[in-house]
C-alpha positions in Angstrom: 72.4 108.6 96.3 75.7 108.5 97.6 77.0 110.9 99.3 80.9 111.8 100.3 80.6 115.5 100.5 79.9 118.1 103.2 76.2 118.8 103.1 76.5 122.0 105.0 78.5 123.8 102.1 76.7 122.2 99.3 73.2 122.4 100.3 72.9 124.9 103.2 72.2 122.4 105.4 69.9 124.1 108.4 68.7 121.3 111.1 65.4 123.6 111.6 64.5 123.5 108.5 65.4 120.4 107.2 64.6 118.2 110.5 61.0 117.6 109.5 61.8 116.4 106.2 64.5 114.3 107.2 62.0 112.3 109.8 59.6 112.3 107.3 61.6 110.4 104.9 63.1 108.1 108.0 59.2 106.7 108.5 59.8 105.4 105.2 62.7 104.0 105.9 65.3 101.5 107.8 68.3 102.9 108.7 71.3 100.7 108.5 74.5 101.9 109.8 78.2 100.5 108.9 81.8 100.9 110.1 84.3 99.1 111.8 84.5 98.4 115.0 84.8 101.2 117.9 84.1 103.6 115.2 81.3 105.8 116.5 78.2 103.4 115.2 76.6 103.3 118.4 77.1 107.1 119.6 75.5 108.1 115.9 72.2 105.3 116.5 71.6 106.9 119.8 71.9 111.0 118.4 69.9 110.0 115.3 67.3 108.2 117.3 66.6 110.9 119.4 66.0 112.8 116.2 64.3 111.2 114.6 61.7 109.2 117.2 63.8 105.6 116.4 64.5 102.6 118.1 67.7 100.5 118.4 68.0 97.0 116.7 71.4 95.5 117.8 73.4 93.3 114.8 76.6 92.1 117.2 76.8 88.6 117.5 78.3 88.7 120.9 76.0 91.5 122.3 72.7 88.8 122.1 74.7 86.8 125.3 73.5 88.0 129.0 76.1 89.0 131.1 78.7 90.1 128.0 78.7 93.7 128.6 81.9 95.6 129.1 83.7 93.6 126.4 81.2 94.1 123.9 80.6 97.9 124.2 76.5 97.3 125.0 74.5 100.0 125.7 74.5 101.2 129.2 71.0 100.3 131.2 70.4 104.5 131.0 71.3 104.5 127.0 68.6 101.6 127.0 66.3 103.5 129.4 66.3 106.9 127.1 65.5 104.5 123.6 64.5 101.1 123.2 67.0 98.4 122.2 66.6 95.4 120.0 68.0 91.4 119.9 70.2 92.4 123.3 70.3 89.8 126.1 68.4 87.5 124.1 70.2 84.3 125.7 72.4 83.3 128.2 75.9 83.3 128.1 76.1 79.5 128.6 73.7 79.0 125.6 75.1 77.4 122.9 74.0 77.2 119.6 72.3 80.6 118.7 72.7 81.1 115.3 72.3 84.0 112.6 69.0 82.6 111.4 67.5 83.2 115.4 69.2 86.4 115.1 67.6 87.7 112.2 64.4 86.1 112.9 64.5 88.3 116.3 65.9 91.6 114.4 62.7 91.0 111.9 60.3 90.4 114.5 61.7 94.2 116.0 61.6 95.8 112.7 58.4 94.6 112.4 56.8 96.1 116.0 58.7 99.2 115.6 57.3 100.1 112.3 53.8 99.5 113.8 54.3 101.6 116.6 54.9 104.3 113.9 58.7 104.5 114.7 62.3 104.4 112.6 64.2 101.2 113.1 67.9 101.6 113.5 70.1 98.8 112.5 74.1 99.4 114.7 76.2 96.6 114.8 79.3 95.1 113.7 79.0 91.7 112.9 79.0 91.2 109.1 77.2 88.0 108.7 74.5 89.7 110.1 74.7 92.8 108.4 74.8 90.5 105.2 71.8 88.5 106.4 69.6 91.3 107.3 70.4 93.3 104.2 70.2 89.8 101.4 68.8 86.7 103.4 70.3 83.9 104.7 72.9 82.2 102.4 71.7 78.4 102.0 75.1 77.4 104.2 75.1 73.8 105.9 73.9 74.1 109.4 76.3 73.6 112.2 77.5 70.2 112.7 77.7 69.4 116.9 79.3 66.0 116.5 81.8 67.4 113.6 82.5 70.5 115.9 83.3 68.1 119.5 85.5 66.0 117.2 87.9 69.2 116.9 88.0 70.6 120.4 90.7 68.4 121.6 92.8 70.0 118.6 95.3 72.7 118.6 94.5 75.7 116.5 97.8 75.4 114.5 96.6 72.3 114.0 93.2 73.1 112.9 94.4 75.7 110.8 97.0 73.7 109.3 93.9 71.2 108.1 92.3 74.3 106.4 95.7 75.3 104.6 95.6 71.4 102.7 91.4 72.2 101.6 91.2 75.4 101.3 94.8 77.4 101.1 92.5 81.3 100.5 90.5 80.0 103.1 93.5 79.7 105.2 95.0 82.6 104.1 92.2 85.1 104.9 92.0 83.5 108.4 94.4 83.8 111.3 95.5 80.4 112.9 93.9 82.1 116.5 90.7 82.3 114.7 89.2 79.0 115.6 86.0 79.8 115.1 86.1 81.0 111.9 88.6 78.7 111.4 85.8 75.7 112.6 83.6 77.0 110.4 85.7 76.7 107.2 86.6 73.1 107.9 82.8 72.3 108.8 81.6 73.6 105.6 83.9 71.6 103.9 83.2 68.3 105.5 79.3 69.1 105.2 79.7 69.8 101.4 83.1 68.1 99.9 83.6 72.1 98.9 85.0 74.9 100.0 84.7 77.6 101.6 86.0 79.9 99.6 83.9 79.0 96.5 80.8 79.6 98.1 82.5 82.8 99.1 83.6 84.3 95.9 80.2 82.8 94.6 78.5 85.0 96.8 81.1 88.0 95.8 80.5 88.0 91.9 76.7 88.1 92.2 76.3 91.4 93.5 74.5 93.0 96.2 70.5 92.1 96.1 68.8 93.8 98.8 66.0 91.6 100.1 64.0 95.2 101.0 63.6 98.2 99.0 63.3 100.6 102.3 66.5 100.8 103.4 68.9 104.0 104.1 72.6 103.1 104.8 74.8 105.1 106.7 78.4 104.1 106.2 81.4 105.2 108.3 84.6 105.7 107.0 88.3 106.2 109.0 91.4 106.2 108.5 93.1 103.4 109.7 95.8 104.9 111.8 92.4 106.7 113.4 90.6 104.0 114.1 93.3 101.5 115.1 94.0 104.1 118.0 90.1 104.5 118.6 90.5 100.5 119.1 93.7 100.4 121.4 91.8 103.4 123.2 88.8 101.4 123.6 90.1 98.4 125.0 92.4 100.3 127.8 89.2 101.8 128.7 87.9 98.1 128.9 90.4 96.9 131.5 89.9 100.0 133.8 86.2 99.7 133.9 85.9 96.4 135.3 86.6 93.9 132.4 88.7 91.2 133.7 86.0 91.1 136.7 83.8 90.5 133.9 85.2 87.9 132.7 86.1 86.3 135.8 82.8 86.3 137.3 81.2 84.5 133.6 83.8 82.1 133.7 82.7 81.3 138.3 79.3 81.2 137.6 79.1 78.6 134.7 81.6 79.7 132.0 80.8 80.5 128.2 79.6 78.7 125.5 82.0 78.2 122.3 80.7 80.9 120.6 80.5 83.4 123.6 84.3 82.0 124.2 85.7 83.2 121.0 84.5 86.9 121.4 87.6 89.4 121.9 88.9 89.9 124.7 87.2 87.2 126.6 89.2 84.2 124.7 92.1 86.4 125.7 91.0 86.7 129.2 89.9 83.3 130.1 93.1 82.0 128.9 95.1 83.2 131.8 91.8 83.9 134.3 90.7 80.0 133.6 87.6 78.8 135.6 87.5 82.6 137.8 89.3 81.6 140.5 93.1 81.8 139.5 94.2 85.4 140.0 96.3 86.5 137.1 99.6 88.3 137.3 99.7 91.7 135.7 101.8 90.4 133.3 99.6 88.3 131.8 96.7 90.9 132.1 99.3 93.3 130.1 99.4 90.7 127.3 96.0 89.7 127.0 94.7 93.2 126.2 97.5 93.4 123.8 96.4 90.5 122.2 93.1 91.9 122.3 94.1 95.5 120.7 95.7 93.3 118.3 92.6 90.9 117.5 90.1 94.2 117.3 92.7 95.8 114.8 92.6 92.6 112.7 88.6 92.4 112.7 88.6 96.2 111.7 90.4 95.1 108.6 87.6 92.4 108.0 84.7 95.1 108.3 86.6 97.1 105.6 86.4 94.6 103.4 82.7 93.9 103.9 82.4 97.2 104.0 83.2 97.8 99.8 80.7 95.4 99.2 78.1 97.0 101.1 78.3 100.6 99.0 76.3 99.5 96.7 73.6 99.6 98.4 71.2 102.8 97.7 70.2 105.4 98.5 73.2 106.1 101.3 75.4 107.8 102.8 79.7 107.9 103.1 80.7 109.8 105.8 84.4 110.7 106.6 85.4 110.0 110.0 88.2 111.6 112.2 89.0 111.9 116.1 87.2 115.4 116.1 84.0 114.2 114.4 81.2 114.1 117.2 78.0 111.9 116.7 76.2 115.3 116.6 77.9 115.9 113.6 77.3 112.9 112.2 73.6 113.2 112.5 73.9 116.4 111.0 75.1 114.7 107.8 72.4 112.1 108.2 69.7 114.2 108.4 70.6 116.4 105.3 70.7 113.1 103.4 67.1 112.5 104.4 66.1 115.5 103.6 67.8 115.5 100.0 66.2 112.3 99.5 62.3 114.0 100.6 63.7 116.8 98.4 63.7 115.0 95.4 60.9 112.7 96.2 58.6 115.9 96.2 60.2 117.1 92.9 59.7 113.7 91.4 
């Protein structure tokens, strides 16, 4: 059941009358919202929780690190007071080696007590590999390689990236030379299996999208891109003024990050010119490195679009349009009228 239309003009849409149904049909359910980044996911998780007596279960690879909170949008400690959140803080910053299995194990552990509390799991969060690997499983990739990884640190990026173009030119392509991580990935793959990335990629592409649960409701968010690149440059000025690069400053003087923390945006960008805390950056630099960040959040926007076409097939859902003037009110207003549908024609069935 998708749905890309305005449920107030179609079906008369009336919160006190349909509010019931939709929570009704929620307890049945898990909720799984989509969108890009800094496109209203998290505002939407919290207005439909209240609604309908949920709980949060975090899928942002950067939001399970201690400490990480400004530059990865977490929750406030009052937005985590008002309605339990999931697979946040789950290690330090310093940690390395969390992986998306631990993740997911964690998010199914949540599901899990949430449902037997009697309660509607959420699922908010950006990260696509763990969208992907809550939605289908885990993909039978080669685990990560520590020694393989260490022999490439002392490498350039251009470098690295410049490796991937002679193995794996769409690879290379799809990547940006910056992206080291990703970047890592690719080449470890590739040394783990004599493959390529890619062709486990497109393998993964033309099989379709099989659910590994037949209870799930998605929710997915749709903007412009003019809309929510300025939603992104807006959200990263706001970063800076609230306190970010003391952040950063203060991870990087009380231990620094691991790899994988490192490579978040905005705090590559950051500890490139703040280096171990201690070395006060001119403003300058500050300027460019949150340009760099606008431009790296912009660029991961794009990824989530493309995940994003693979991940409306999934049903029953829900497309939403998105603009600056939508509020997460609305939103929920659309969500609920979905549910209630759905109970609709579950009763007529």
């Amino acid at each position: 059941m998708s749905d890309g239309g305005d449920d107030r003009s179609r079906d008369g849409y009336d919160a006190a009358r349909d509010l019931t149904l939709a929570r009704g049909e929620a307890a049945r359910r898990v909720v799984v919202i989509l969108g890009p980044t800094a496109g209203g996911k998290s505002d939407l998780a919290m207005e439909l929780a209240r609604r309908l007596d949920g709980e949060l279960v975090s899928a942002d690879s950067m939001q399970v690190y201690r400490g990480m909170e400004i530059g990865t949008a977490k929750p406030s400690h009052a937005e985590r007071a008002e309605i339990p959140h999931h697979c946040i803080d789950l290690v330090d910053a310093q940690e390395e080696g969390f992986t998306v299995a631990r993740w997911l194990s964690a998010a199914d552990r949540s599901v899990a007590a949430i449902e037997s509390r009697g309660r509607v799991p959420i699922i908010v969060g950006g990260t696509n590999l763990y969208i992907r690997a809550f939605l289908e499983g885990l993909d039978e990739a080669p685990a990560a390689d520590p020694a393989f990884r260490a022999s490439l640190e002392s490498i350039e990026s251009a470098e690295l990236h410049a490796r991937l173009l002679a193995i794996d030119p769409a690879a290379a392509a799809r990547l940006h030379p910056n992206d080291r991580r990703r970047v890592t990935r690719a080449l470890e793959i590739a040394h783990a299996t004599g493959g390529r990335a890619t062709d486990r990629r497109t393998a993964w592409d033309e099989a379709g999208l099989t659910p590994r649960r037949t209870d799930l409701f998605a929710v997915t968010l749709d903007w412009p891109v003019e809309a929510i690149n300025r939603r992104i440059n807006l959200r990263v000025r706001r970063m800076f003024e609230q306190g970010f690069v003391e952040e950063v400053a203060r991870l990087a003087a009380s231990g620094g990050l691991c790899a994988q923390a490192r490579a978040a945006c905005g705090y590559e960008e950051l500890l490139a010119v703040l280096g171990d805390g201690t070395r006060r950056p001119r403003e300058r630099e500050l300027d460019e490195a949150a340009e760099s960040t606008k431009i790296r959040s912009r660029r991961l926007a794009k990824q989530q679009r493309t995940w994003l076409k693979r991940f409306r097939a999934l049903e029953p859902s829900i497309a939403v349009a998105c603009d600056e003037l939508t509020t997460s009110a609305e939103l929920a207003d659309r969500v609920c009228g979905a549910l209630a549908r759905l109970a609709r024609m579950r009763t007529r069935a």
